[in-house]
C-alpha positions in Angstrom: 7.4 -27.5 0.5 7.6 -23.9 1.4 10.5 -23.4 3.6 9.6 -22.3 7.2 11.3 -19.8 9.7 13.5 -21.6 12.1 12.2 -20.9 16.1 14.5 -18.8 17.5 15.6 -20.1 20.9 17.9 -17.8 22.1 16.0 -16.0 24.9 18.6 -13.2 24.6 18.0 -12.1 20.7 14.2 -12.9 21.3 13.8 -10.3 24.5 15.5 -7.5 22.6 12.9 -8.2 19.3 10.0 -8.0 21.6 11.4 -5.0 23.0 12.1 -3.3 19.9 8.8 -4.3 18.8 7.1 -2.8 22.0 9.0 0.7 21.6 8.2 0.9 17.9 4.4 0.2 18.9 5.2 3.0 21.6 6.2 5.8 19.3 3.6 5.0 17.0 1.0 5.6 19.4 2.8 9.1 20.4 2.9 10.2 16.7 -0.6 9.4 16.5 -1.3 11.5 19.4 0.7 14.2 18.7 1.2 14.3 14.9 -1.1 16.2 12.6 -5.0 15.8 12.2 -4.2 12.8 15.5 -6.1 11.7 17.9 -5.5 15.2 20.2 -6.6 17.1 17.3 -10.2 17.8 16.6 -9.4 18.4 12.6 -10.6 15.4 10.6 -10.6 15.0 6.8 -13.7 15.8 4.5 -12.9 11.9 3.4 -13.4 11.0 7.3 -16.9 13.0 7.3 -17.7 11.1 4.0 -17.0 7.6 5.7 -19.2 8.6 8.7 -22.0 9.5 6.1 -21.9 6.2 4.6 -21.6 4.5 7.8 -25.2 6.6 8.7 -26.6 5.2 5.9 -25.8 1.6 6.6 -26.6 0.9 9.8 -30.0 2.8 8.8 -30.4 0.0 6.6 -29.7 1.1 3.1 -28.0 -1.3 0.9 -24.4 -0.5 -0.7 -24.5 -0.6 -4.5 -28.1 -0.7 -4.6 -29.9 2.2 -2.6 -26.7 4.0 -1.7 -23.9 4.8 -3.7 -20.4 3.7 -2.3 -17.2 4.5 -4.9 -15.1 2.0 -2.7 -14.8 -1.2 -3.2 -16.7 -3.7 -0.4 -14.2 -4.3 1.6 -14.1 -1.1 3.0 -17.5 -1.2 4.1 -16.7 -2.6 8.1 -14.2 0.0 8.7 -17.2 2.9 7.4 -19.6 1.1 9.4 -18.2 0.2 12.7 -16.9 3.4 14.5 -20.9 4.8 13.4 -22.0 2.7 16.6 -21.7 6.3 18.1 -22.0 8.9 15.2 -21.5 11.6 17.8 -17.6 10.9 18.1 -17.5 8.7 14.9 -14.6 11.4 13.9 -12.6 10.2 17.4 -13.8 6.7 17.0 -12.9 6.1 13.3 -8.6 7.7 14.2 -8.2 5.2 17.0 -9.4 2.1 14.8 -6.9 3.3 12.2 -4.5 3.7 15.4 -4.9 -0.1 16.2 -4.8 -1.0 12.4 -1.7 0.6 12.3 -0.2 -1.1 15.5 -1.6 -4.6 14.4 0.3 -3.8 11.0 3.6 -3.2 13.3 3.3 -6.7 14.8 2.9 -8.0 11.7 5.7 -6.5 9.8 7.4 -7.5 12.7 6.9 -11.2 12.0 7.8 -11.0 8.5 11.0 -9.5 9.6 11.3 -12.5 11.1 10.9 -14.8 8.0 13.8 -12.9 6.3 16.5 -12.4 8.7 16.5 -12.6 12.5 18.8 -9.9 13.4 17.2 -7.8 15.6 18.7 -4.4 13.7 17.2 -5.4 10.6 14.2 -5.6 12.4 14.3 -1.9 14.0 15.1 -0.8 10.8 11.7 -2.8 9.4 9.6 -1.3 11.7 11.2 2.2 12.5 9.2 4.1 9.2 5.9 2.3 10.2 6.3 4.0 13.7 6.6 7.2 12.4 4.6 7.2 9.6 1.9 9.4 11.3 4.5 12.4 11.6 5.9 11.3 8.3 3.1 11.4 6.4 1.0 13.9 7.8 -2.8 14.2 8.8 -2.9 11.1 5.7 -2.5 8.7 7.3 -5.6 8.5 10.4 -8.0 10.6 8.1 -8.0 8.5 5.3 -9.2 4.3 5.2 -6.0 2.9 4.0 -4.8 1.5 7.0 -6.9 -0.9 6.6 -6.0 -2.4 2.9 -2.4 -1.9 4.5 -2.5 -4.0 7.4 -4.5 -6.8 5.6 -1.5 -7.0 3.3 1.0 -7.1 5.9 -0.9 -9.4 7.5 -0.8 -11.9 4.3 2.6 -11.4 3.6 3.4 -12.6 6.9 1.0 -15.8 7.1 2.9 -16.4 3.6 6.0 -16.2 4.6 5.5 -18.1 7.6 4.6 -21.3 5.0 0.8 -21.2 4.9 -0.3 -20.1 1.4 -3.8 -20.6 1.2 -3.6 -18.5 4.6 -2.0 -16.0 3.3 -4.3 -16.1 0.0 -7.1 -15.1 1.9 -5.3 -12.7 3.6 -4.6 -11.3 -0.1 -8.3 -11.6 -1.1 -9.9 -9.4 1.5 -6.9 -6.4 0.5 -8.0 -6.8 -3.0 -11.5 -6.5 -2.2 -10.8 -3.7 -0.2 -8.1 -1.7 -2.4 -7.3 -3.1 -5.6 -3.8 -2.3 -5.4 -2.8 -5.7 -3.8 -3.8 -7.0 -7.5 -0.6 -5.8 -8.3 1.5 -8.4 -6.6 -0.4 -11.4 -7.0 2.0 -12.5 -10.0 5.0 -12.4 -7.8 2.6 -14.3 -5.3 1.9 -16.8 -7.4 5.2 -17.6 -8.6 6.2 -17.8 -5.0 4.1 -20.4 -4.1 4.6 -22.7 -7.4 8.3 -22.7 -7.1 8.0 -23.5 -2.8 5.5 -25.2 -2.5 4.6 -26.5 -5.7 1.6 -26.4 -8.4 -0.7 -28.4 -6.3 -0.7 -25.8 -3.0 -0.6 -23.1 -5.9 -4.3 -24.1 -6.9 -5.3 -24.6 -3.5 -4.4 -20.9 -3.0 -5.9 -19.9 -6.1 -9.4 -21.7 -5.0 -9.2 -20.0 -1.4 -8.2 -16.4 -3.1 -11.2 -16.6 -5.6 -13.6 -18.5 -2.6 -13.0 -15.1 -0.8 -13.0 -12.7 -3.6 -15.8 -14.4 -4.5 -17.9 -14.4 -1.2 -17.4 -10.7 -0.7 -18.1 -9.7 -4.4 -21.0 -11.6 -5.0 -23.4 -10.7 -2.8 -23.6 -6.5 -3.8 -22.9 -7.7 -6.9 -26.6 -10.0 -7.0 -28.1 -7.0 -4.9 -26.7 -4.1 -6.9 -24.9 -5.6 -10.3 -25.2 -1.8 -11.5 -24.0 0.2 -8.4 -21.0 -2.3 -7.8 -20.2 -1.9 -11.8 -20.7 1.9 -11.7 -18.3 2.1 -8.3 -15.4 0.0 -10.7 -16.3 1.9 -13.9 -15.3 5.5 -12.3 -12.1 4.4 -10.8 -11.0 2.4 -14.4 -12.2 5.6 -16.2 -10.9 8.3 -13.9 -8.6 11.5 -15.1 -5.0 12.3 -14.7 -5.0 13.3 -11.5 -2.6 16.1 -10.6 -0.5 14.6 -8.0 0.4 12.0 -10.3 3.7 11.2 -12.3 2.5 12.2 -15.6 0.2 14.9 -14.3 2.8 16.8 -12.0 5.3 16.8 -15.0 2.1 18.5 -17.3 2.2 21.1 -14.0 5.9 21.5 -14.0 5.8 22.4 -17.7 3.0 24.6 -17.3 4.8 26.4 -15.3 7.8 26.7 -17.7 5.2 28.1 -20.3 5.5 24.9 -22.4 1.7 23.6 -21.8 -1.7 24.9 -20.9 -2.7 23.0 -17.6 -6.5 23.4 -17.6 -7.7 21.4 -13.8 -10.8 20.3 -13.0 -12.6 18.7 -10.6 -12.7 14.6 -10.6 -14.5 12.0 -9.5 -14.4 10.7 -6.7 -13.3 13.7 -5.2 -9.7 14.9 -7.3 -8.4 17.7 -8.9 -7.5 16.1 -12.0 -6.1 17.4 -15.7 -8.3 18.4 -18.1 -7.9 17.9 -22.1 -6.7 15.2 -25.0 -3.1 15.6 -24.0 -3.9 14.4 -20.5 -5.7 11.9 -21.1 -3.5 10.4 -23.8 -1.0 10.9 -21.4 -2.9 9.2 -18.9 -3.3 5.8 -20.8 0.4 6.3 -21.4 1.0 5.9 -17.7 -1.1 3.3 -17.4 0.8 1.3 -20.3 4.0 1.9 -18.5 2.5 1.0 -14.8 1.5 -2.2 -16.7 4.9 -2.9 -17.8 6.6 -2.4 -14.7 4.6 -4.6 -12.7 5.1 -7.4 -15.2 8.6 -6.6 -15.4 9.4 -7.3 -12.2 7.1 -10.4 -12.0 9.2 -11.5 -15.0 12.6 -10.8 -13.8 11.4 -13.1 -10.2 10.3 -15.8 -12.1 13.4 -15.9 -13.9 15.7 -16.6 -10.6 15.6 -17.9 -7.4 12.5 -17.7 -5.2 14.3 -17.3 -1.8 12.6 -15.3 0.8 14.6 -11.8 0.6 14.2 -11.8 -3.2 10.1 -12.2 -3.1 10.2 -9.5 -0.3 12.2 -7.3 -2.9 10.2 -8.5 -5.9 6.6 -7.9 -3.6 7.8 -4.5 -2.6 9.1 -3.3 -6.4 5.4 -4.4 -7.9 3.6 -2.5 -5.4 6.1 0.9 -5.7 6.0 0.9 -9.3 1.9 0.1 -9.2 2.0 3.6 -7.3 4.6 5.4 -9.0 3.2 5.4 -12.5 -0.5 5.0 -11.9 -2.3 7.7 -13.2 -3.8 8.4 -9.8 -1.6 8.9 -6.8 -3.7 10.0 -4.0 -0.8 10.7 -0.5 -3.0 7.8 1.0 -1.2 5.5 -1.6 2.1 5.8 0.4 0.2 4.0 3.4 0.6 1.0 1.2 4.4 0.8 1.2 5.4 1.3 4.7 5.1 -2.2 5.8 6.8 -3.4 2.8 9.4 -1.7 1.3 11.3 -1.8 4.9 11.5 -5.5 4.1 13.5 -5.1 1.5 17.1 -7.0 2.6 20.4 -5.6 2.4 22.3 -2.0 1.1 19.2 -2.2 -1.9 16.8 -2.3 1.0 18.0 0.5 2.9 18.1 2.6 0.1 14.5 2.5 -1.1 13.5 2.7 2.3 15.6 6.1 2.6 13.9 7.1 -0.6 10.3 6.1 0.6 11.1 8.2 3.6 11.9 11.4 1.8 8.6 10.3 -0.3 6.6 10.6 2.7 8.1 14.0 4.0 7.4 15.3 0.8 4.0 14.2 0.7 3.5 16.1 3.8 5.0 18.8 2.2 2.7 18.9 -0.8 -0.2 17.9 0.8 0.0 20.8 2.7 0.3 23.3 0.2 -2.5 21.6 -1.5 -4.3 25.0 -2.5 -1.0 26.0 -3.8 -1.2 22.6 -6.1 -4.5 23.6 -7.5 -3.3 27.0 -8.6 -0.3 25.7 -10.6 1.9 26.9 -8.1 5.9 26.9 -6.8 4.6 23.5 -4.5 4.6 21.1 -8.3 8.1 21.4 -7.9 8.1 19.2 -4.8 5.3 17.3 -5.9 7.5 16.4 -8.9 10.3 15.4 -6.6 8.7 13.1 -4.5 6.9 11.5 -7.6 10.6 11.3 -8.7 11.9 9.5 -5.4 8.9 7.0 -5.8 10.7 6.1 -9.6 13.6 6.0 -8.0 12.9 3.3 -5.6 11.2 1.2 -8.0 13.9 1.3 -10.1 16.3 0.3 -7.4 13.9 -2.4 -6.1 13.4 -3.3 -9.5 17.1 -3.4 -10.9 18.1 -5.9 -7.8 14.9 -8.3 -9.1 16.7 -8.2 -12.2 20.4 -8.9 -11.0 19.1 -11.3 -9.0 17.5 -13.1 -11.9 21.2 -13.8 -12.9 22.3 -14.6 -9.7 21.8 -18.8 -7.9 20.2 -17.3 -5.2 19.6 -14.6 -2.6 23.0 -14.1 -1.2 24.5 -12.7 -4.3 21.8 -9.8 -4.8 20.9 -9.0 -1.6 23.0 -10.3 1.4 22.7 -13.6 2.7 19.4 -14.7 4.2 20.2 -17.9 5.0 19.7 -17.8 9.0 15.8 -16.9 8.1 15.3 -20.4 6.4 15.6 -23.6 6.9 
């Protein structure tokens, strides 16, 4: 059986975790306020003018995949389609749903906290980047979606480690249908569950994640089979974008002479690398990205299944499905900041100190976007914060490793035993 978070009596410890819970809910409501492109701001996104466009068209009736063209996957439809109930401040309407997205996606990271250690410390320090990640990041992070897919997987993660797979399954599903890059911690999932809670609950879950996958994905695709296929076929068959690993080290050597970058606008929507050398390099990076995930899922299934080492092992599939992908939108970050906090022990605080400087240099770049497209001096900190993102999956990775050589979680990460039962 999976093992389940002991209740936490002590009235004492439990008062200070709501507390730190209600500040860190607190400050992330001021950054949203206050940061850049928030809810005080009237600057929006082209992306957010996009989703307000689609979100016309739906509630006029038009049919996703099949009368209008959607690149996203379905499960991104409700968050297009509900702040258009008043297109005249859908901009205002569609930053205060991510607002609440992001504050539900505090309580939850919260409660995983929870499952993997109960000092209320480790919890600030879970939540703290979370809080700030509006200031952090930058205009990201209420212009774009992705605090959506992000919340849904907190959200799973949680129910998971709480002991209720198929829950948590279904909590997997709707991310996946909604951002595919969930996907790339379903091995570590899965060997999770089998080793907890056995084979049997591990079919169960599977039935419940393909049920929902399922329910979502058939429908467009009966209504729209070429549409939905189209939408999947130009994110599969996409372009190095520039702001990825590969692509920003193509930049960085066009700027030492040593390449020709030619850049040209993608689809959906990027500035992407034009030429045979990118794109060989691109199916490179996809390779590697490949690798790393089942690296990691590898390395977990080879040791102990504890609670602190699948946060680790969760955390190191998503980072390195970012850092070597050959698209990395500064969205993509929004992904990590529920999880990688998670992460137990001197390991954990690492990476999360390297996700944070990944985030302030996302601002950074992302600012001096126009200087980007030009091949300009801004690569070189586009090149170090897709550096830092290697560098915390290789941290998050190497402690999957040792801890596949270690009988259980104490020895890799700290002991975690006061989370479990």
């Amino acid at each position: 059986m999976i093992r389940l978070v002991r209740e936490d009596h002590d009235p004492a410890r439990r008062l200070a975790a709501a507390g730190i819970v209600a500040v860190a809910l607190l400050v992330f409501a001021v950054c949203c306020l206050l940061g850049p492109g928030g809810l005080l701001t009237s600057w929006h996104a082209a992306d957010v003018s996009y989703y307000g466009q689609l979100g016309s068209h739906l509630r006029a009736g038009e049919i996703p995949y099949r009368t209008l063209y959607v690149e996203y996957p379905p499960g991104a439809l409700p968050v297009f389609l509900a702040p258009s109930v008043d297109q005249g401040n859908y901009v205002e309407l569609f930053k205060v749903l991510m607002t609440v997205l992001g504050c539900a996606a505090i309580v939850a990271t919260a409660v995983t906290a929870t499952a993997v250690g109960r000092s209320v410390g480790w919890l600030a320090v879970a939540v703290a980047p979370l809080a700030v990640a509006p200031v952090l990041l930058g205009s990201v992070f209420l212009n774009r979606f992705d605090p959506w897919p992000m919340f849904l997987t907190a959200v799973a993660l949680a129910v998971l480690l709480r002991g209720r797979p198929a829950a948590g399954s279904v909590g997997f599903a709707l991310s996946v249908v909604t951002k595919i890059y969930a996907l790339a911690a379903l091995p570590v999932v899965a060997v999770y569950i089998a080793r907890t809670a056995g084979r049997a609950v591990l079919k169960r879950a599977a039935v419940a994640f393909a049920a929902v996958v399922a329910l979502v994905m058939v429908p467009f695709a009966l209504v729209g089979p070429g549409g939905l296929a189209f939408s999947f076929y130009v994110q599969v068959t996409r372009h190095l974008e520039i702001e990825s690993l590969a692509g920003s080290a193509l930049l960085v050597a066009d700027r030492l002479g040593l390449y020709d970058a030619r850049i040209v606008d993608g689809t959906p929507g990027s500035r992407d690398l034009a030429g045979a050398l990118p794109t060989s390099v691109g199916i490179a990076s996809a390779i590697v990205e490949v690798a790393a995930i089942a690296a990691v899922s590898w390395w977990f299934a080879k040791g102990s299944s504890g609670p602190c080492r699948f946060v680790a092992a969760f955390a190191a599939a998503l980072v390195g499905y970012v850092a070597f992908g050959k698209v990395l939108s500064p969205q993509y970050l929004v992904w990590l900041v529920p999880v990688v906090p998670l992460v137990r022990g001197r390991v954990g605080l690492a990476a999360t100190a390297l996700l944070v400087a990944a985030l302030g240099l996302t601002h950074l770049e992302f600012s001096a976007w126009n200087s980007i497209n030009r091949v300009g001096p801004a690569v070189w900190v586009l090149l170090a914060r897709n550096l830092v993102l290697v560098g915390a999956y290789v941290l998050l990775a190497w402690s999957v490793r040792r801890g596949s050589r270690a009988d259980g979680d104490g020895v890799a990460f700290g002991a975690c035993a006061d989370a479990v039962g």
